[in-house]
ZAVEXLUM-318184 format. One record per residue (C-alpha): residue number from 1; residue in one letter; x, y, z. Coordinates in nm, 4 decimals, always signed. Last residue first. Layout:
BEGIN
[pt NUM,A,[X,Y,Z]],
...
This chain:
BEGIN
[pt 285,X,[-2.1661,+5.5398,-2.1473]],
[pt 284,X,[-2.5670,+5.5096,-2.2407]],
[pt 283,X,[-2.7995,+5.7239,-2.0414]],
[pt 282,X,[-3.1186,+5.5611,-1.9514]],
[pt 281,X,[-3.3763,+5.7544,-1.8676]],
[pt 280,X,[-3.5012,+5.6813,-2.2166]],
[pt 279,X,[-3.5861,+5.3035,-2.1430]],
[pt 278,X,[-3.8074,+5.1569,-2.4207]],
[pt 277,X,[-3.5794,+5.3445,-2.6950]],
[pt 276,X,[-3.2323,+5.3064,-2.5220]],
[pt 275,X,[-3.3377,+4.8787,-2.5341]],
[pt 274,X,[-3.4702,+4.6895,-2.2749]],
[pt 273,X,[-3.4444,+4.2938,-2.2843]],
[pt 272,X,[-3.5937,+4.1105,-2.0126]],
[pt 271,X,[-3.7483,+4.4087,-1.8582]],
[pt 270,X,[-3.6595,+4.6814,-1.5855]],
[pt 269,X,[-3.7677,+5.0550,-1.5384]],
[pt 268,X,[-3.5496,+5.2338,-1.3760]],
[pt 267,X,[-3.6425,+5.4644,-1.0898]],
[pt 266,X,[-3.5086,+5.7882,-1.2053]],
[pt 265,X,[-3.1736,+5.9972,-1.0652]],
[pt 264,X,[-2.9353,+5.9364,-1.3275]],
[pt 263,X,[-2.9402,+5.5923,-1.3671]],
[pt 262,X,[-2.6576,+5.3958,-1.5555]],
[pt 261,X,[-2.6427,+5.2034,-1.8661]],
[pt 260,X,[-2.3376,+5.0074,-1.9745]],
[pt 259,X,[-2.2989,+4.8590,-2.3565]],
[pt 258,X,[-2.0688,+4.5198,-2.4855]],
[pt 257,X,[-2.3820,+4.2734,-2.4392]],
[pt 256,X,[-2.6753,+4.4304,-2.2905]],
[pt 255,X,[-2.7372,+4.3352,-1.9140]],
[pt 254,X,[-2.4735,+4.5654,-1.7537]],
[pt 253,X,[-2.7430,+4.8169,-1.6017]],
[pt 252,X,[-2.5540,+5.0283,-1.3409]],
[pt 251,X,[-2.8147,+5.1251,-1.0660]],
[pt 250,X,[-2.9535,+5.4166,-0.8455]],
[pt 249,X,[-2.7444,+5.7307,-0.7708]],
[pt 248,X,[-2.4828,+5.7011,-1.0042]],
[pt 247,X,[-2.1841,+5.8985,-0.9093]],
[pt 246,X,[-1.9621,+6.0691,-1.2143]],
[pt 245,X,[-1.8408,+6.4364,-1.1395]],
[pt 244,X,[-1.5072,+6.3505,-1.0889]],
[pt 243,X,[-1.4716,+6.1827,-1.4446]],
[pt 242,X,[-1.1352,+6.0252,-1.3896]],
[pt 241,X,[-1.2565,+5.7162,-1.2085]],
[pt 240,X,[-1.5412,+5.7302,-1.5497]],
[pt 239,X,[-1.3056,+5.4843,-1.7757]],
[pt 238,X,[-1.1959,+5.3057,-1.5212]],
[pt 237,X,[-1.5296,+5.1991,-1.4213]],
[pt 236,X,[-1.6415,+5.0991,-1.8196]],
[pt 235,X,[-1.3341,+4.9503,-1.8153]],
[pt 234,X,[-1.4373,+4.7021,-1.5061]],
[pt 233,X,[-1.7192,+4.7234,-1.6058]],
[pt 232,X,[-1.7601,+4.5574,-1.9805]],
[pt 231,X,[-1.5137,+4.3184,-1.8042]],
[pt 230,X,[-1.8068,+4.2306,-1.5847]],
[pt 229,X,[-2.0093,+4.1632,-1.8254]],
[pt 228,X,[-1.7960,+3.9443,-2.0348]],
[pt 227,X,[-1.7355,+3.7221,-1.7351]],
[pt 226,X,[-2.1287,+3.7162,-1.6566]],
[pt 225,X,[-2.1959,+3.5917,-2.0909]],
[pt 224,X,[-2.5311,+3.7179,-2.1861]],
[pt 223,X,[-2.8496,+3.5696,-2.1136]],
[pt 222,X,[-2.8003,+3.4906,-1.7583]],
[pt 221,X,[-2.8278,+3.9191,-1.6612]],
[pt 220,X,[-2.6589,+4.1168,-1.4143]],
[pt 219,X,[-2.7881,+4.4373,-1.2736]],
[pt 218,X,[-2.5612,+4.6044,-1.0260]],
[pt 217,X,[-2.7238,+4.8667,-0.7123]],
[pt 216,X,[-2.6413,+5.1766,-0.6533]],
[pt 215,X,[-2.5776,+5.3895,-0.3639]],
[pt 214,X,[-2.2426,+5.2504,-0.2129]],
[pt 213,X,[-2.2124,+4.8980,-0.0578]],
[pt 212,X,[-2.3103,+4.7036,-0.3291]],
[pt 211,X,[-2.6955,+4.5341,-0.3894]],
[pt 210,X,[-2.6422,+4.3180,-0.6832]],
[pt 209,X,[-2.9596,+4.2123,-0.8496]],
[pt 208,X,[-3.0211,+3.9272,-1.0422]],
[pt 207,X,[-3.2014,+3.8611,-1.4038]],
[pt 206,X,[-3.2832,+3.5402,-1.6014]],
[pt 205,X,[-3.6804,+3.6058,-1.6274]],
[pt 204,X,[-3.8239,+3.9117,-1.4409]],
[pt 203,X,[-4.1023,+3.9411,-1.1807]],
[pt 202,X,[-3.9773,+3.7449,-0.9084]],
[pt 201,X,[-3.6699,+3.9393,-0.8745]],
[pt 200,X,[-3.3619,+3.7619,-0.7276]],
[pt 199,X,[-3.1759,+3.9874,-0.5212]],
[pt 198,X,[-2.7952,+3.9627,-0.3858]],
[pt 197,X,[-2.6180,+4.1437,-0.0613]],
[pt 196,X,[-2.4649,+4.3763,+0.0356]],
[pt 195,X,[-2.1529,+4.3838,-0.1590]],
[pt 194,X,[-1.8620,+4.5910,-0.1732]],
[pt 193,X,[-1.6728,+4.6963,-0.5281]],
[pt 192,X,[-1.2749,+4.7851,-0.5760]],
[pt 191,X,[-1.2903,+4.6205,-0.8738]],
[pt 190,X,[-1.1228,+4.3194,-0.7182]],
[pt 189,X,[-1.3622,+4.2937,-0.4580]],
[pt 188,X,[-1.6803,+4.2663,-0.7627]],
[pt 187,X,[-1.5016,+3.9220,-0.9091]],
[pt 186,X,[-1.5513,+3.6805,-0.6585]],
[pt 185,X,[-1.8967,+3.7760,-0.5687]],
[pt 184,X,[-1.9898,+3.8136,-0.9776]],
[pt 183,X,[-1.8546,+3.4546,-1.0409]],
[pt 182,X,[-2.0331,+3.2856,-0.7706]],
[pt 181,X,[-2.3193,+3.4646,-0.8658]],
[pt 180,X,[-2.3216,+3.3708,-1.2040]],
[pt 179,X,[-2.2750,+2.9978,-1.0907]],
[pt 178,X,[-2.5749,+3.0020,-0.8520]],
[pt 177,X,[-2.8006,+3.1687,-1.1046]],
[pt 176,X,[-2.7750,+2.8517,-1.3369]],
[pt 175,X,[-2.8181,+2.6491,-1.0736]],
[pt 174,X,[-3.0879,+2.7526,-0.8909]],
[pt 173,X,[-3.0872,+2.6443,-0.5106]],
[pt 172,X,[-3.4219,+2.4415,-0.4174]],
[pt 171,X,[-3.6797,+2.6000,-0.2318]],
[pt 170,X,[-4.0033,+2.5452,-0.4334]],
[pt 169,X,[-4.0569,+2.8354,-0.7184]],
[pt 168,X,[-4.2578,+3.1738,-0.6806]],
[pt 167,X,[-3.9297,+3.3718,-0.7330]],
[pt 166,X,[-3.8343,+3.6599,-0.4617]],
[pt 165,X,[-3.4647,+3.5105,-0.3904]],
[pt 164,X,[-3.2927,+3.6774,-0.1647]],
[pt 163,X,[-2.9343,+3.5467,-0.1312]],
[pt 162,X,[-2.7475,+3.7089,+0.1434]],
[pt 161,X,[-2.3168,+3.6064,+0.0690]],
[pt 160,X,[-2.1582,+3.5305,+0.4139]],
[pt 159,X,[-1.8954,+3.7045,+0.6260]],
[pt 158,X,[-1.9203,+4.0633,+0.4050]],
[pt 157,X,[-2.3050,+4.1500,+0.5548]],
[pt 156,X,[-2.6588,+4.1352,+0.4956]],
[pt 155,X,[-2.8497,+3.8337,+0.7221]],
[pt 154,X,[-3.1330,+3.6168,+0.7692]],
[pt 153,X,[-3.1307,+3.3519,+0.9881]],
[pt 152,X,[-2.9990,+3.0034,+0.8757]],
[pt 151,X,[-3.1620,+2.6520,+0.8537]],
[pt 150,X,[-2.9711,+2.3816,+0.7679]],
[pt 149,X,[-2.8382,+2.2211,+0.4517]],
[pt 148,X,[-2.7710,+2.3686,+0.0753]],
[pt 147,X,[-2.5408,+2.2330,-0.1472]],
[pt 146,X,[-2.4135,+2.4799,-0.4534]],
[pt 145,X,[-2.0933,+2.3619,-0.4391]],
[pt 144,X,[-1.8907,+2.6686,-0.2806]],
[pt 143,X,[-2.1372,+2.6023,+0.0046]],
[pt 142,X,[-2.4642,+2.6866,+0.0834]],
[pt 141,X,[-2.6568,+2.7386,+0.4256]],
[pt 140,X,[-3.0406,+2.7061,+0.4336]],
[pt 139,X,[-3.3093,+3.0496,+0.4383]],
[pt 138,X,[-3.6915,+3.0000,+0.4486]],
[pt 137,X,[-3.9174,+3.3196,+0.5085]],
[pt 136,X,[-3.9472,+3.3929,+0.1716]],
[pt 135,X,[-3.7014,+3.2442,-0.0233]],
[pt 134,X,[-3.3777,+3.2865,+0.1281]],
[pt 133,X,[-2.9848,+3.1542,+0.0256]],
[pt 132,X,[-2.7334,+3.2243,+0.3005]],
[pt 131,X,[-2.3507,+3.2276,+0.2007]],
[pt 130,X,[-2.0282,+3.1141,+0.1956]],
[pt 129,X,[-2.0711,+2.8084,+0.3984]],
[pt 128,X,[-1.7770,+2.5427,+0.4835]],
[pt 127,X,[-1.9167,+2.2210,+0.5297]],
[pt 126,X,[-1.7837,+1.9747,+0.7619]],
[pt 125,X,[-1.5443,+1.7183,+0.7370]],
[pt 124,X,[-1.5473,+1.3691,+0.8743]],
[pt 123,X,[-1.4827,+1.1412,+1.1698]],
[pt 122,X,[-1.6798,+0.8748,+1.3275]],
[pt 121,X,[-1.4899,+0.5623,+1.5215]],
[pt 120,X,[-1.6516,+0.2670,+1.5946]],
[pt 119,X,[-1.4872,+0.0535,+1.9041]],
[pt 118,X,[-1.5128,-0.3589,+1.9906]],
[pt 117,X,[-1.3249,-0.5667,+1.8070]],
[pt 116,X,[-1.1623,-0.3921,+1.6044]],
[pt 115,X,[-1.1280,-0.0298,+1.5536]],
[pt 114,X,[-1.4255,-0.0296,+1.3010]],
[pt 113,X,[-1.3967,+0.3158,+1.1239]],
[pt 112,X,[-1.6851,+0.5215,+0.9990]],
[pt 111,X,[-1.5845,+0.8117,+0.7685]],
[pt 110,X,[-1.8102,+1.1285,+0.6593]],
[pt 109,X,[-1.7342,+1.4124,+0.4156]],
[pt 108,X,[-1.9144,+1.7323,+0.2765]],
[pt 107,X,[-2.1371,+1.6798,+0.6226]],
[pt 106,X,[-2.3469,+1.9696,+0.6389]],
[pt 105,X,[-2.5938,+1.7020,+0.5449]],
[pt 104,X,[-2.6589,+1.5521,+0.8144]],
[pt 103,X,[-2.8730,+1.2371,+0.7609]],
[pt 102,X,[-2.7950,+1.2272,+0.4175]],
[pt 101,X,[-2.4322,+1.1808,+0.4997]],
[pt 100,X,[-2.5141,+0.9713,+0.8327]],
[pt 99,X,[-2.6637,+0.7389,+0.5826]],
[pt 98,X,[-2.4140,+0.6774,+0.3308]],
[pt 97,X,[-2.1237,+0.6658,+0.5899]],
[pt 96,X,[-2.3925,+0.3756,+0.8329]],
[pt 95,X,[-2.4282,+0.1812,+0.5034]],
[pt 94,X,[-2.0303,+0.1681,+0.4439]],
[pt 93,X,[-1.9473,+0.0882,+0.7526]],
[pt 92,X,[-2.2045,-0.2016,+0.7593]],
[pt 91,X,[-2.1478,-0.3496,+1.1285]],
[pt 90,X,[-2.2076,-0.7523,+1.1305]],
[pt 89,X,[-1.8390,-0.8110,+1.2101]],
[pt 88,X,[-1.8566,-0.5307,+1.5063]],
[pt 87,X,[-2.1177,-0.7081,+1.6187]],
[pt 86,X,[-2.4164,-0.4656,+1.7578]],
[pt 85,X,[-2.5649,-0.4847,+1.4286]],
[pt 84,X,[-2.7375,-0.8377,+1.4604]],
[pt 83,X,[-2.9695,-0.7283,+1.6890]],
[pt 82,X,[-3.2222,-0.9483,+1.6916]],
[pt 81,X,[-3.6018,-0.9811,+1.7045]],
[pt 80,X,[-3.6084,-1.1264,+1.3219]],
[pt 79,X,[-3.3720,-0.8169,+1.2218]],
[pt 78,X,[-3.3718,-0.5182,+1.5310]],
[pt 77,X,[-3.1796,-0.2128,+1.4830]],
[pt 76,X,[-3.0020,-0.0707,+1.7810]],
[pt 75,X,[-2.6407,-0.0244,+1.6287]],
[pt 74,X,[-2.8178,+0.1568,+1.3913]],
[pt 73,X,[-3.0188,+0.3691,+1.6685]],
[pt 72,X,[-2.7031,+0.3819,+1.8368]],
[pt 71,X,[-2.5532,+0.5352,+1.5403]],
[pt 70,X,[-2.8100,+0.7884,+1.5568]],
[pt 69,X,[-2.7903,+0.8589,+1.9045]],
[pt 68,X,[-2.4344,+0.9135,+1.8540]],
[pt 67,X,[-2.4470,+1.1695,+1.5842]],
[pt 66,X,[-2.7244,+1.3731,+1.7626]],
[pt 65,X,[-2.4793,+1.3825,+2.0995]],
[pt 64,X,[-2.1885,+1.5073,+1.8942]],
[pt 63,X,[-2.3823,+1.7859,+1.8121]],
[pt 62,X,[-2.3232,+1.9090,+1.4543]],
[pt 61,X,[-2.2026,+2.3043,+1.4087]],
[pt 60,X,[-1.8138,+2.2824,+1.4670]],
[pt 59,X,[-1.7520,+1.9016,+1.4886]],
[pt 58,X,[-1.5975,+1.7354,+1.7391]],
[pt 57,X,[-1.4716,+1.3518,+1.6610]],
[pt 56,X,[-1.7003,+1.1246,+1.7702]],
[pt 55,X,[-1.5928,+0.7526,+1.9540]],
[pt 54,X,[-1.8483,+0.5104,+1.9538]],
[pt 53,X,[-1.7881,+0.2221,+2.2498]],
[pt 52,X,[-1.8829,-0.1126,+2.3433]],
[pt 51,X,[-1.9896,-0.3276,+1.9941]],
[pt 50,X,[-1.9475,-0.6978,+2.0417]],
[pt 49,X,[-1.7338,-0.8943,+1.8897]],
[pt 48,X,[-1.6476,-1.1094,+2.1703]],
[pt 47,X,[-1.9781,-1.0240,+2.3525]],
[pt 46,X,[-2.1853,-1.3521,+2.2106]],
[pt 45,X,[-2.5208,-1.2943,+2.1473]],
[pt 44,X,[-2.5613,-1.2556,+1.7989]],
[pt 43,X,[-2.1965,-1.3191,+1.6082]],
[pt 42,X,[-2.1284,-1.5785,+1.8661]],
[pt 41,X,[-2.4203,-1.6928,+1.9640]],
[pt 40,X,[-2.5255,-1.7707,+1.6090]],
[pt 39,X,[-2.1434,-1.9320,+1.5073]],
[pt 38,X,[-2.1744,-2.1798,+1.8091]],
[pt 37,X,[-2.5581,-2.2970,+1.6599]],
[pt 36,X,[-2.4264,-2.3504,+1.3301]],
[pt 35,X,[-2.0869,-2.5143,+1.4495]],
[pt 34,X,[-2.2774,-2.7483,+1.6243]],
[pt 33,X,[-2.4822,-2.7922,+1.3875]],
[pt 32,X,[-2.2623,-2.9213,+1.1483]],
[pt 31,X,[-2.1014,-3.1016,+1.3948]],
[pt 30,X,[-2.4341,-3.3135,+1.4659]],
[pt 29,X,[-2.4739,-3.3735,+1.1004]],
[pt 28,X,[-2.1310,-3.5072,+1.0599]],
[pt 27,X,[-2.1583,-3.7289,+1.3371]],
[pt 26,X,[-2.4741,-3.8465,+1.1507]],
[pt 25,X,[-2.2822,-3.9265,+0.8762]],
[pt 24,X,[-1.9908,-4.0838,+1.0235]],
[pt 23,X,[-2.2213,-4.3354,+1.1857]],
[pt 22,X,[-2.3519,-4.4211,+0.8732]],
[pt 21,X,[-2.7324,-4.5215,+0.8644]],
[pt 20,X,[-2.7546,-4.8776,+0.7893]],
[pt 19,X,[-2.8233,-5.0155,+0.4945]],
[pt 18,X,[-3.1672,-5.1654,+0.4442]],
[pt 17,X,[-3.1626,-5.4877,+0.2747]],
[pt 16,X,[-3.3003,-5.6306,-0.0783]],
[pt 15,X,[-3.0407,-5.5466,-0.2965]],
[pt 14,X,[-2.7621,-5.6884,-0.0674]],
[pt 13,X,[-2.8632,-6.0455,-0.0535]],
[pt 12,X,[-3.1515,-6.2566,-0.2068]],
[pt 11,X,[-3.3202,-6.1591,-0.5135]],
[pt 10,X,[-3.6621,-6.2478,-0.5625]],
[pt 9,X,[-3.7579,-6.4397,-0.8650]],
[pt 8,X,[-4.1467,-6.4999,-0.8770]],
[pt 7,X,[-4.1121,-6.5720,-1.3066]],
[pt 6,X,[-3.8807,-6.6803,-1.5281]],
[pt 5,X,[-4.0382,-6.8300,-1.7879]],
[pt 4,X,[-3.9840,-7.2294,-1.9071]],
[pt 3,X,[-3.6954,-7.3123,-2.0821]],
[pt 2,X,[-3.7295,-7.6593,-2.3587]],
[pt 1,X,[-3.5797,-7.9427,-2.2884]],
C-alpha cells in the first residue's frame, strides 16, 4: 500500500489557541506605572524635595538681592511647562557655580551647596582689585590675574593702579603690558619711587609710561627685558643720590638695554627705538 500526500492537516491543541494574557503581567504593567506616575509628583509636584529657602553669604560689592533673583530665575526655569528645578534632587549645583561665575564676574570663586532637602546655600570669594584699567571713557576693575569686571570711575592715586590706555584697540586687558606693569608697580616702592599712575600711548608700539610722584615721568619698553630695566635704575639712581645737583625735570628713558637717558629740560621726542643720534637732547648717564 502505497502513502498518499499529506495534505489539509490542522493541528489540534496548543498551537492553535490564544494564550491568555498573564495576570502577573499586567499587574506588572500597572505597578510600573504606578511607580512612574508616584516618582513624577514627587520630584515635580511633590513638596518633599522641594526648594524653600536660598541662603547668601554677604559679599562686599555684589548685592545679595541680584544673586537671589538669579537663582530664582534658575530655580524658576520652565522644561515642558514644568519646573523641574525647584527639587532639590533636580538642582544642578554645578550648572548654577558655572553660571553665577560668568554672571558676576568679580566672583574669583563661587560654591552652591544643597543643604538637603530643602535649603541652597551660596558662598564664594570676591575679587580683590589692584587697579583701574581705561580706554577712553570705559574703565573695569582688574585683579592680580589680569581679569577685568565692572565698571570703575576714573582715578590717580596709591589705593589702586590708573591704567590709561590711549590705543585704538577693543577693551580687552593686554597681556603682555599687564605683566610689565605688574612688575614695574611692585618694584618702583622699593626704589624709593611713587606712582601716579600708568599711560599707554596710542602712537608708539610696545611702550608705557610711568607717571611717579615727582616731576618726571618713567619710560618702559616690552622689547627689552622690564627686570633688567629696572636694575639698570636702580644703580643708575644710586649712582646720581650723591650728585646733589641731579633732578630731571621731564622723563628717565630706560628703553635701551644696559643705557639711561634723562631730560634736561626738552620735550622728548619718543620712537620705537631712538638712538643718541635721533634724540640729541638726550644726555646719556
Amino acid at each position: 500500500m502505497r502513502p498518499g500526500p499529506i495534505t489539509n492537516v490542522r493541528f489540534q491543541g496548543s498551537f492553535n489557541k490564544k494564550r491568555p494574557i498573564s495576570l502577573k503581567y499586567v499587574a506588572g504593567i500597572v505597578l510600573g506605572l504606578f511607580i512612574f506616575s508616584g516618582a513624577v509628583y514627587l520630584f515635580l509636584f511633590s513638596p518633599v524635595f522641594m526648594i524653600r529657602d536660598v541662603y547668601v553669604q554677604d559679599f562686599q560689592r555684589i548685592k545679595r538681592s541680584d544673586i537671589l533673583a538669579h537663582v530664582q530665575s534658575m530655580i524658576d526655569t520652565e522644561q515642558w511647562n514644568f519646573r523641574p528645578y525647584r527639587d532639590i534632587l533636580l538642582f544642578n549645583a554645578v550648572y548654577a557655580e558655572q553660571d553665577l561665575a560668568q554672571k558676576f564676574p568679580s566672583l574669583e570663586e563661587v560654591r552652591v551647596a544643597k543643604n538637603y532637602f530643602h535649603t541652597l546655600e551660596i558662598s564664594g570669594v570676591e575679587r580683590v582689585p589692584i587697579g583701574i584699567w581705561c580706554r577712553e571713557n570705559e574703565c573695569a576693575y582688574f585683579d592680580d590675574k589680569g581679569v577685568t569686571w565692572g565698571r570703575a570711575i576714573p582715578s590717580s592715586g596709591v589705593l589702586l593702579i590708573a591704567v590709561n590706555d590711549y590705543r585704538n584697540t577693543s577693551f580687552k586687558l593686554d597681556q603682555d603690558f599687564f605683566k610689565s606693569i605688574q612688575i614695574v608697580t611692585k618694584r618702583l616702592p622699593e626704589l624709593g619711587i611713587a606712582l601716579r599712575n600708568i599711560e599707554i600711548p596710542s602712537d608708539l608700539i610696545n611702550e608705557f609710561r610711568v607717571n611717579t610722584g615727582a616731576d618726571y615721568y618713567l619710560v618702559f619698553a616690552l622689547d627689552s627685558n622690564v627686570d633688567k630695566q629696572l636694575e639698570v635704575l636702580k644703580v643708575f639712581l644710586e649712582e646720581k643720590s650723591k650728585d646733589p645737583a641731579f633732578h630731571p625735570r621731564k622723563y628717565i628713558d630706560l628703553r635701551i638695554d644696559g643705557r639711561v637717558y634723562f631730560d634736561k629740560g626738552e620735550q622728548p621726542v619718543l620712537s620705537p627705538e631712538p638712538t643718541p643720534e635721533q634724540i640729541p637732547s638726550l644726555a646719556p648717564a
